[in-house]
C-alpha positions, 0 to 999 in steps of 0.5 A: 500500500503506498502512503498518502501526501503528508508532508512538504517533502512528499509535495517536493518528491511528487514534483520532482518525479512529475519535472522528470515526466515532463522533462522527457516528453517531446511537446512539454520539454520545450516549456521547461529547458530554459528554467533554472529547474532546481528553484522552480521545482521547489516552488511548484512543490511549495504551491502543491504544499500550500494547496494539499498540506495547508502551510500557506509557503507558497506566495506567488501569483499562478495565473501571472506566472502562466499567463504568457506561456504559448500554452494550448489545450492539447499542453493542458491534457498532457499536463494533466495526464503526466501529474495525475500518472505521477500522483496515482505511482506515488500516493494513494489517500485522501490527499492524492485524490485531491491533488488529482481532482 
């Protein structure tokens, strides 16, 4: 049985596993090899804590941050399907499924 997400360094585990997946999938990649993908990730992961754990770490604007990315709807349904494969191969619980929905 896998465990639920519990903890920041859970959140942390989960986006880093989640970059990788989109790091190798040819449409996404080009979204990401520009950042310094140390910091970033832990922002991501920081935004999934504050969201899922409640810790209230994460202080920036998502939308701002997203707003002018030539992103399209066939990005978005990547996106999706990659963090919710990442998520289902992690965790399972309460937590997870929320992260999912």
């Amino acid at each position: 049985m896998k465990k639920d997400i519990e903890t920041p360094e859970d959140c942390l585990l989960l986006v880093e596993e989640f970059y990788k997946k989109l790091l190798d999938h040819e449409e996404m990649r080009p979204f990401f090899i520009h950042l310094d993908l140390k910091p970033h990730i832990q922002v991501v992961a920081d935004f999934w804590s504050t969201i899922l754990l409640g810790t209230a770490i994460y202080k920036n604007n998502t939308v701002a941050a997203h707003k002018d990315l030539p992103l399209e709807k066939a990005h978005f349904e990547i996106w999706l399907s990659l963090f919710n494969e990442t998520v289902e191969s992690l965790f399972e619980g309460e937590k997870a499924k929320e992260a999912i929905s």
